[in-house]
N, C-alpha and C positions, 0 to 999 in steps of 0.2 A: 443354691438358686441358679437356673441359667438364665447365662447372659443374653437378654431381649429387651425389646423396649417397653416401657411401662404405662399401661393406661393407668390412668385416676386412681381406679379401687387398687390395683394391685401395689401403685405406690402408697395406699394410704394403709394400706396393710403392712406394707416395709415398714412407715415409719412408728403408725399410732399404734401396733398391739391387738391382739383379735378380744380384747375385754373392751376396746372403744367403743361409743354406742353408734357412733358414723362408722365405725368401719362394719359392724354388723348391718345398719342396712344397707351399707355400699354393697357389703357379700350376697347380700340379698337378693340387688338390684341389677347385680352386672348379670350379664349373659342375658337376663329373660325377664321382657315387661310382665312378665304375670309375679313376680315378688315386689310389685310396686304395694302392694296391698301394704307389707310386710314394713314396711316405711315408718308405722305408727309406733316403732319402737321411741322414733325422738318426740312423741308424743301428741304426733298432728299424723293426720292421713295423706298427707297433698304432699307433694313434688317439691314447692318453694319453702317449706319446712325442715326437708334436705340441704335443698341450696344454703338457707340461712346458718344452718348448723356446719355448714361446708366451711364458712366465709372463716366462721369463729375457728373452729379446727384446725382450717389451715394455715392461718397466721402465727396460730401460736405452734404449731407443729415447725413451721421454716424458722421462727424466732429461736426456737433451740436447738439448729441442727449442728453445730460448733461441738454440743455437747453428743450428740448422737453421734458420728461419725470422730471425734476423737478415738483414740485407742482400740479401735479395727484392725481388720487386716485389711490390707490395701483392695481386694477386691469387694470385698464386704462395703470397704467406703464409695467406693466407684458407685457400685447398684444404690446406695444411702442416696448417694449425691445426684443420680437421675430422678429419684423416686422425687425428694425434693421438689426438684425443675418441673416436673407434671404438676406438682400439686401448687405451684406457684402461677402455671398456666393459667389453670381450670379455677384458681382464687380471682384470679386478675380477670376471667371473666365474667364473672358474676357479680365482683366490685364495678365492673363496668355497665353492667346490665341494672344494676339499683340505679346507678349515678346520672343515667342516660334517660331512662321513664321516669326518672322522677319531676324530670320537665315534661312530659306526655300523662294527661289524667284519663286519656282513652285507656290507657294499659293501666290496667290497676294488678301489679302482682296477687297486692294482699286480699284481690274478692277470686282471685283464681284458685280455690281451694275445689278437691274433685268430689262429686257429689256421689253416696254411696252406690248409684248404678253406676259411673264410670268406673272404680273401684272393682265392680264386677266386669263392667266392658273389659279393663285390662287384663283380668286375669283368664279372658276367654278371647276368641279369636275375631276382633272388629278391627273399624278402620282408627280408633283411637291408640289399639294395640300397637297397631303397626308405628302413629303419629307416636308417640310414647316410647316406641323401642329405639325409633332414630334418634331422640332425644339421650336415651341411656348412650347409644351406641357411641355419639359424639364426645361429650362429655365423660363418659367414666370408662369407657372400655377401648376408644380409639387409645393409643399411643399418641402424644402432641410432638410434631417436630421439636430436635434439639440441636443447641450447637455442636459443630465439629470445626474441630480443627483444619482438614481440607477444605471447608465451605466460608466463604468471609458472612458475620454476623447479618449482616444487612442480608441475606441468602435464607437465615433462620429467621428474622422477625417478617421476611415478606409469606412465607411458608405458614409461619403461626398465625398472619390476616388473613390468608387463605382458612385456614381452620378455623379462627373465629366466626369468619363470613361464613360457615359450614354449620358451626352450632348455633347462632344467631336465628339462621334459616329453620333448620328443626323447632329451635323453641320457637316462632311464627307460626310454623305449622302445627304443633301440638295444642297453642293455648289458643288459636284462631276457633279451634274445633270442641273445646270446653263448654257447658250448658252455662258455665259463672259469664259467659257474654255472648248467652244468646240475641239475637236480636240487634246486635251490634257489631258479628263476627268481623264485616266486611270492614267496622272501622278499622279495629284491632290490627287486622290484618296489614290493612294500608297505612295505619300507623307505625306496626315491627316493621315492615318492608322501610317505611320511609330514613325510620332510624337504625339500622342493620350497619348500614357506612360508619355513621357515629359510636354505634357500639366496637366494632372491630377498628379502629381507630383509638379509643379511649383504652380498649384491652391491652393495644397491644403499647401504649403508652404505661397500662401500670407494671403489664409484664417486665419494662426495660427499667423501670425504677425497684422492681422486687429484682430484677436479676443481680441490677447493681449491688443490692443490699447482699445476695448471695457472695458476692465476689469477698467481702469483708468475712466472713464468716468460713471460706474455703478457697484458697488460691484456684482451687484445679476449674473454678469456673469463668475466674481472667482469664486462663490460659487456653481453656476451649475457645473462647470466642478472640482472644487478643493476637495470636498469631498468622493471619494472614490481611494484609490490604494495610493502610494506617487511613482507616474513614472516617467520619466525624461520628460516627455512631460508637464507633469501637475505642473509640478515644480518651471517650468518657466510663468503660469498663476497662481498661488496664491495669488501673488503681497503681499496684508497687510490684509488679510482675512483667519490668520493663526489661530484663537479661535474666538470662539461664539462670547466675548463681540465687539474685534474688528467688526465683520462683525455688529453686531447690531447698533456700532459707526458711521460706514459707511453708514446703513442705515437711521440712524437720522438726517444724513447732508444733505440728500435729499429730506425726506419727504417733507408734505406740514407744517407742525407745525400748522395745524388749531389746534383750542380751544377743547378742548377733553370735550362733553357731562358728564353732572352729573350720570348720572346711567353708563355710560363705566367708569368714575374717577371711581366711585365705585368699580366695577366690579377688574377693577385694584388695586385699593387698598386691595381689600378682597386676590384678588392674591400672591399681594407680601410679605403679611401679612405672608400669607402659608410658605414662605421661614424664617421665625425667628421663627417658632413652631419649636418645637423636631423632630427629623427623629422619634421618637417612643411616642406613647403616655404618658406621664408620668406616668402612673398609672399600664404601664408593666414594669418598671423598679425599680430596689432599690434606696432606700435613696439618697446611700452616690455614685451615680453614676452621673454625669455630661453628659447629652446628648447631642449633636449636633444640632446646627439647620437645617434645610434641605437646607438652602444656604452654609450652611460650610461645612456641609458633603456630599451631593451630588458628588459623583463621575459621571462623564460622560463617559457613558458605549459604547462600541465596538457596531458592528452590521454586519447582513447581508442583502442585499435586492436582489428583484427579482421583476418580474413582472408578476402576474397569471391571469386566466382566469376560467372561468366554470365549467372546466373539473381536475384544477390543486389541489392538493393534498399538500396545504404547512405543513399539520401536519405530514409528514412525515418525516424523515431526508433526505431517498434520493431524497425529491425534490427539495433540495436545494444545490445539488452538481455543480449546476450551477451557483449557487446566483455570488453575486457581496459584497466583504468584503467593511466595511463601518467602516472607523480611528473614526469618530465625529459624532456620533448621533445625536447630538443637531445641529450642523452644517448641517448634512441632512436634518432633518428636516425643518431648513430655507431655503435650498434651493427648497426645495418640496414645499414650502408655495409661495415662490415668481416664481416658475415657471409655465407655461398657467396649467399642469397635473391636480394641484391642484385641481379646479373647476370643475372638469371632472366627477370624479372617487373617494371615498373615500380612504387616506393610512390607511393600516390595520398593525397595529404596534403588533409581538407575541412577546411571552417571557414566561420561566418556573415561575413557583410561586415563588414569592419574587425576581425575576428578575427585579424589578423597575421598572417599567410600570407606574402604578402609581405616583411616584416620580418622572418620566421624565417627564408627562403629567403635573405635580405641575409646576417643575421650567421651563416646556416650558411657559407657563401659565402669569406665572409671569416677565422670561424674554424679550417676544418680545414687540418691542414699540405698543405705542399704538397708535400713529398716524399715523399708517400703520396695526396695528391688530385688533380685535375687535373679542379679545377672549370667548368663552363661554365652559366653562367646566363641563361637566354632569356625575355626578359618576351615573352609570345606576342605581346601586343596591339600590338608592334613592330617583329614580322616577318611574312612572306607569310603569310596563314591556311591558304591551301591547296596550302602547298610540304610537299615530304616533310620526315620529322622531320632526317635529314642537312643538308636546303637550311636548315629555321629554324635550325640550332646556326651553320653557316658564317656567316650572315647576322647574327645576335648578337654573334661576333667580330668582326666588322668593323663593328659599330656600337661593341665596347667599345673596339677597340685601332686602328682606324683602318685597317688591310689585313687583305686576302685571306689565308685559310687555308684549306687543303681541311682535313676532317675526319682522313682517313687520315694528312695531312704533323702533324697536329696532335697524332694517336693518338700517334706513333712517337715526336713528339719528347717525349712525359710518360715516356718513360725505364720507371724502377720506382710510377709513380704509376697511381693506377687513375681513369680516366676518369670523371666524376660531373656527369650533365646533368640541370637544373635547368629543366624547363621551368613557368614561371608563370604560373597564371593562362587555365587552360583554360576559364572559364567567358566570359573575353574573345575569345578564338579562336571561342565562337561567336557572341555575339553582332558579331562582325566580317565575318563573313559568313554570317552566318546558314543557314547550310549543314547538313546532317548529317554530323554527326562522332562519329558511334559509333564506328565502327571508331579512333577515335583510340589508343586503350590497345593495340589486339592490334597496330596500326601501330610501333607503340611496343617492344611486345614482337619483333615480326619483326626491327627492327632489332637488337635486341641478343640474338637468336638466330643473325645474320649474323655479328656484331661477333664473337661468341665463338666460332663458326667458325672466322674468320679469325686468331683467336687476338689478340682485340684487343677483352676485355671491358669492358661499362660496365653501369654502374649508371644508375640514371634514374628522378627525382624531381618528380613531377607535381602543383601545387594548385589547385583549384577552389572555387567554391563549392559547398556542401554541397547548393543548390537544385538544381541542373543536375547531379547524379552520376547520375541517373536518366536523362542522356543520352549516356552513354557505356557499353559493354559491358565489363567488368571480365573480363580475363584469370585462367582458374583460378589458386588459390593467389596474388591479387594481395594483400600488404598494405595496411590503409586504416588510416591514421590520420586522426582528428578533434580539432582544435583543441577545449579545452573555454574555457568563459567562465573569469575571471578568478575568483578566491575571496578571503576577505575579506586575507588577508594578502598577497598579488599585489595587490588595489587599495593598500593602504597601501605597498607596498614603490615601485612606480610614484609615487605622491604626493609619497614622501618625496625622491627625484630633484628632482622636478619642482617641489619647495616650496624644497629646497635653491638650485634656481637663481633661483628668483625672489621668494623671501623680499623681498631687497635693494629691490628695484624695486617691490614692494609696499609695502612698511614707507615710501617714499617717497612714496609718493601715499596713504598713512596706512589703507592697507587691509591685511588680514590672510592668511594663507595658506589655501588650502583645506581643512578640516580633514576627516580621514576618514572620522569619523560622518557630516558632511554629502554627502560624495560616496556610500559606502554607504546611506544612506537613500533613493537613487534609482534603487534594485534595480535591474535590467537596464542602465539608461544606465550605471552603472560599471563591468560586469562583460563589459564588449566594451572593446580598448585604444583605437581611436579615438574612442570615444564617450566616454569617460572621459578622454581629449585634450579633447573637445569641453565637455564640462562645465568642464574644469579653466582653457579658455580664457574 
């Protein structure tokens, strides 16, 4: 299936099975008012017949999605886990649309039933057609905004009142125009108008009580909406998806636990291997100094992200006066990996020199599972510059594991794992050949326009420096996250690592440990991780 966003029918065909009797007239219905006739399979002719059958259907279709999206492949759960969220929308709006007229006895749904000439209007070319189509159009075939990770939740429930307010309006217009109230149209009218607020209000209140119930049933929907801002909406959807290792916890419970391939053991082992090296090579540092490992010292850095396109200018500072602040880096980023975006579009991760880029790209690397990941990490600056992006990934494996892998023998053998290429350090690719590589990103993106084709999607993770994004052309709808400098309690928490290991060796040669005021008082040297390495050395 490709990765798109999902109106109504096409999620309720993901989840219910083409033998359901809703999903048959949803089939029926999408695309074109003239299969409204065809409705009478749930065994009424009318519109609110559907709806009713919708309410029952979709409650119990989200009530077992625990069991649906268990033991998938990670892409296969991603598309489950949107299709869901539509179909939790468009539940929540029609729970709200009973609960709201049932104080209003102007609107009588249950005498709104269509009489056999509208039945015929529909399926020929009138003004009910039309009023009927905008109704289908809203409702089952739009796509409903969802969360994302770059966007703080409050961004997606103001979006989804928008879209209530949108079908509210339709349905006004279509039952205004019904013979079941002739002679009355005008009340009707001035009645849906008057409660339209109240409806998309009450919606979007049951939407945020069904999303929460989501959240217990699948981590990866705290983590769409929990990682940016800490606002009183989001607060109440975090549930136990408060740091990286929990959410990773959460998602190992669900995986499928198939037998992890020998060359991905590998692959992972060389990964996690990375996290017990020095944050610095031993051979920059003295003797009598104690370094870190990159699992122990790894600070998990702030961020900002945005969404760009063609035209957008992320090396600039003020294009980012719009961005969106980001608590968990590492946290975004999983929820970027398990959300549909991923496979789309490349994230293009900046950050100043020695802002960790690099090191994030290690212990992402190393931490996500693998029976959901099927990571591949290509430091650019050590393979071909101007090999396509398939020849740099083959070429990184066989510098990590020692033999040849095609890409494809590689895809097949990740099982239920969804493929996640790490390519690092685009700002080296050009200064190695000094070439122009704009077309890098949409190069990027073609590939995994193929990939998902073929039915063999990947995600794919890009960093730079923040100088050089001005030369590259950014794929519409590309996310960009920006590394932010360190802040005063990320320099101390780093320190306190870094003082714990070499206390010892200090206090021996009758010197003292770095104390935090002194490294904070050297503004900007602190607040980059290398250079705060550099001071502390």
């Amino acid at each position: 299936m490709r990765s798109r966003p999902l109106g109504y029918a096409d999620a309720a065909r993901l989840l219910g099975g083409a033998d359901n009797a809703v999903i048959k007239a949803l089939g029926a219905a999408s695309g074109t008012a003239a299969a409204a006739v065809t409705v009478g399979t749930l065994g009424a002719n009318d519109f609110f017949a559907l709806r009713g059958a919708l309410i029952t259907w979709g409650n119990a279709a989200v009530a077992g999605l625990r069991e649906r999206v268990t033991g998938v492949r990670r892409f296969d759960r991603t598309q489950r886990l949107v299709a869901a969220h539509a179909i939790i929308v468009v539940t929540a709006f029609y729970e709200a649309l009973d609960a709201v007229l049932a104080d209003h006895p102007d609107v009588d749904l249950a005498a709104a039933a269509l009489t056999a000439g509208e039945q015929v209007a529909i399926a020929t070319s009138t003004v009910v057609t039309t009023r009927y189509a905008d109704l289908v159009q809203v409702l089952i075939d739009t796509p409903p905004p969802m969360p994302a990770p770059h966007q703080p939740f409050e961004a997606t429930v103001g979006a989804l009142a928008g879209y209530f307010g949108s079908a509210a309006a339709a349905l006004r217009d279509f039952l205004s125009g019904l013979s079941a109230f002739t002679g009355h149209a005008d009340r009707v009218r001035e009645a849906l108008t008057a409660v339209e607020h109240e409806v998309r209000r009450a919606a979007v209140e049951r939407y945020t009580r069904a999303y929460r119930a989501l959240i217990i049933q699948a981590p990866e929907f705290g983590v769409w909406a929990g990682m940016v801002d800490a606002q009183a909406t989001r607060a109440l959807l975090r549930e136990s998806v408060a740091d990286l290792s929990a959410q990773l916890d959460a998602l190992r419970t669900v995986s499928g636990a198939a037998a992890v391939d020998a060359v991905l053991a590998g692959l992972g082992k060389r990964y996690r291997a990375g996290l017990d090296a020095a944050i610095l090579g031993a051979k920059h540092a003295p003797s009598h100094v104690v370094l870190p490992s990159l699992g122990d010292g790894y600070v998990n850095p702030h961020g900002r992200a945005a969404v760009a396109g063609p035209f957008d200018l992320p090396a600039t500072e003020a294009w980012w006066e719009r961005s969106t602040a980001v608590d968990d880096v590492q946290g975004f980023l999983l929820a970027h990996l398990t959300g549909p975006a991923a496979v789309v579009t490349p994230l293009v991760v900046l950050g100043q020199p020695g802002s960790g880029k690099s090191a994030m790209t290690k212990t992402l690397a190393a931490r996500l599972p693998a029976a959901d990941f099927l990571v591949i990490r290509v430091e650019l600056r050590n393979v071909p510059a101007d090999s396509s992006i398939q020849a740099q990934i083959e070429e990184a494996v066989l510098q990590m594991l020692g033999e040849r892998v095609s890409w494809p023998d590689l895809v097949r053998r990740a099982g239920a794992a969804l493929p996640v290429v790490i390519l690092d350090g685009f700002d080296e690719l050009l200064q190695a050949t000094g070439m122009n590589r704009a077309d890098y990103l949409d190069q990027i993106r073609r590939f995994q326009q193929r990939e998902e084709e073929l039915d063999r999607p990947v995600a794919v993770l890009v960093t730079s420096r923040t100088v050089v994004a001005d030369r590259a052309r950014f794929p519409d709808n590309s996310v960009v996250l920006r590394l932010e400098p360190f802040d005063e309690p990320q320099v101390r928490a780093w320190l306190d690592v870094w003082n714990a290991h070499n206390a010892g060796g200090l206090a021996a040669r009758g010197l003292r440990p770095l104390p935090a005021e002194t490294a904070l008082a050297q503004g900007e040297l602190a607040s980059q991780p290398l250079l705060l390495l550099l001071l502390a050395l």
